[in-house]
C-alpha positions in Angstrom: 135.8 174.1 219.7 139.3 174.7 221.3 139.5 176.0 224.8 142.6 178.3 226.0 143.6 178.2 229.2 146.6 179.5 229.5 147.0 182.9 231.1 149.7 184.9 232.9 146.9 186.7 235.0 147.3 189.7 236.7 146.2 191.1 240.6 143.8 193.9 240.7 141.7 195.6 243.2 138.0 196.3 243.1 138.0 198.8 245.9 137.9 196.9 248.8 139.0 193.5 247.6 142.2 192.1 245.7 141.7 189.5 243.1 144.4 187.6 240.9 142.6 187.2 237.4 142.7 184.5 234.7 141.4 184.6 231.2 140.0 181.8 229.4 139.9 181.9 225.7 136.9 179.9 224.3 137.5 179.0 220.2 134.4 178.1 217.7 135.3 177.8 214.1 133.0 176.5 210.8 134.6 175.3 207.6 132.5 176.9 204.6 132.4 176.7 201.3 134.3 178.9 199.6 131.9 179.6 196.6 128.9 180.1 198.6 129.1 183.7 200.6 125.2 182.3 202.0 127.5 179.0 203.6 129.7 181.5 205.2 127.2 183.8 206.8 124.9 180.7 207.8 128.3 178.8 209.8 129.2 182.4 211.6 125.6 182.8 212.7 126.1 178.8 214.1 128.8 180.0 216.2 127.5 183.5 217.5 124.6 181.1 218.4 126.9 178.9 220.1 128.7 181.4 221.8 125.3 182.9 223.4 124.5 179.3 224.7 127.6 178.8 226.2 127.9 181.9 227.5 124.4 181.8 228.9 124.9 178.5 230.5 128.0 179.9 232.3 125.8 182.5 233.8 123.2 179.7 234.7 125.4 177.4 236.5 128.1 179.8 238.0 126.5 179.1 241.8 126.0 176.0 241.5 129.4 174.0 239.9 131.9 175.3 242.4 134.8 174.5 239.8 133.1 177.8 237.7 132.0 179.8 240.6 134.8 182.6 240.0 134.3 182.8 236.3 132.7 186.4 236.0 130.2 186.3 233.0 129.4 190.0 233.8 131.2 190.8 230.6 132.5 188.3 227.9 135.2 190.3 224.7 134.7 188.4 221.6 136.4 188.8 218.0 134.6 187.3 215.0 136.6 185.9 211.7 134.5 186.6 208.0 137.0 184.2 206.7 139.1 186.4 204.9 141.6 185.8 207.6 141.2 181.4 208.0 140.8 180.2 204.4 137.5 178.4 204.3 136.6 178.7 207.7 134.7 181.3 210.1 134.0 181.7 213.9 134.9 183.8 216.4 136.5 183.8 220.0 135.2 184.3 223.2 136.9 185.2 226.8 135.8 185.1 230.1 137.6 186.3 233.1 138.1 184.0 236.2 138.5 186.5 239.1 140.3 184.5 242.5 140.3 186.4 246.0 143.6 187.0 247.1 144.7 188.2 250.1 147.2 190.8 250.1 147.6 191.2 253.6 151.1 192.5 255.0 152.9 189.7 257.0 155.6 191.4 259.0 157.2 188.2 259.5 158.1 187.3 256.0 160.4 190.5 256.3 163.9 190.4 257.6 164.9 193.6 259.2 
């Protein structure tokens, strides 16, 4: 498990609100052996497994551990890895958005004429 929390982020607006937006990056990896395809599919269903638990714990606990209450587990984007690409290992990622308010209100005074 590694945990990536380091994000430019960017300001959007939903229509009637302005947010400044984070992604976390969430890591689960499995060593396999190589000569045993069974291993590999067994230590990728692990972390799919994994991933759903954390994910559904996320939604669980968003209102009431105000350090998470922003995190939006409306939607999660994950990638899987077969193992072709980590030699003898497999997992996946995981990313959740952290959506802040932000005002964007006009302040005349910061202006100079």
């Amino acid at each position: 498990l590694a945990i990536d929390d380091f994000s430019d982020g960017k300001v959007f607006s939903n229509g009637s609100a302005f947010f400044t937006r984070y992604v976390v990056t969430i890591f689960l990896f499995a060593r396999f052996d190589n000569r045993n395809m069974q291993d590999r599919i067994d230590k990728l269903n692990l972390c799919r497994k994994l991933r759903a638990q954390i994910h559904s714990r996320f939604i669980r606990d968003r209102h009431s551990i105000d350090a998470i209450r922003y995190l939006n587990v409306n939607e999660s984007l994950f990638r899987e890895f077969t193992g072709a690409q980590l030699n003898g290992c497999t997992g996946l990622y995981f990313q959740l958005n952290i959506d802040i308010p932000t005002s964007m209100c006009y302040d005349n005074e910061q202006w100079l004429e």
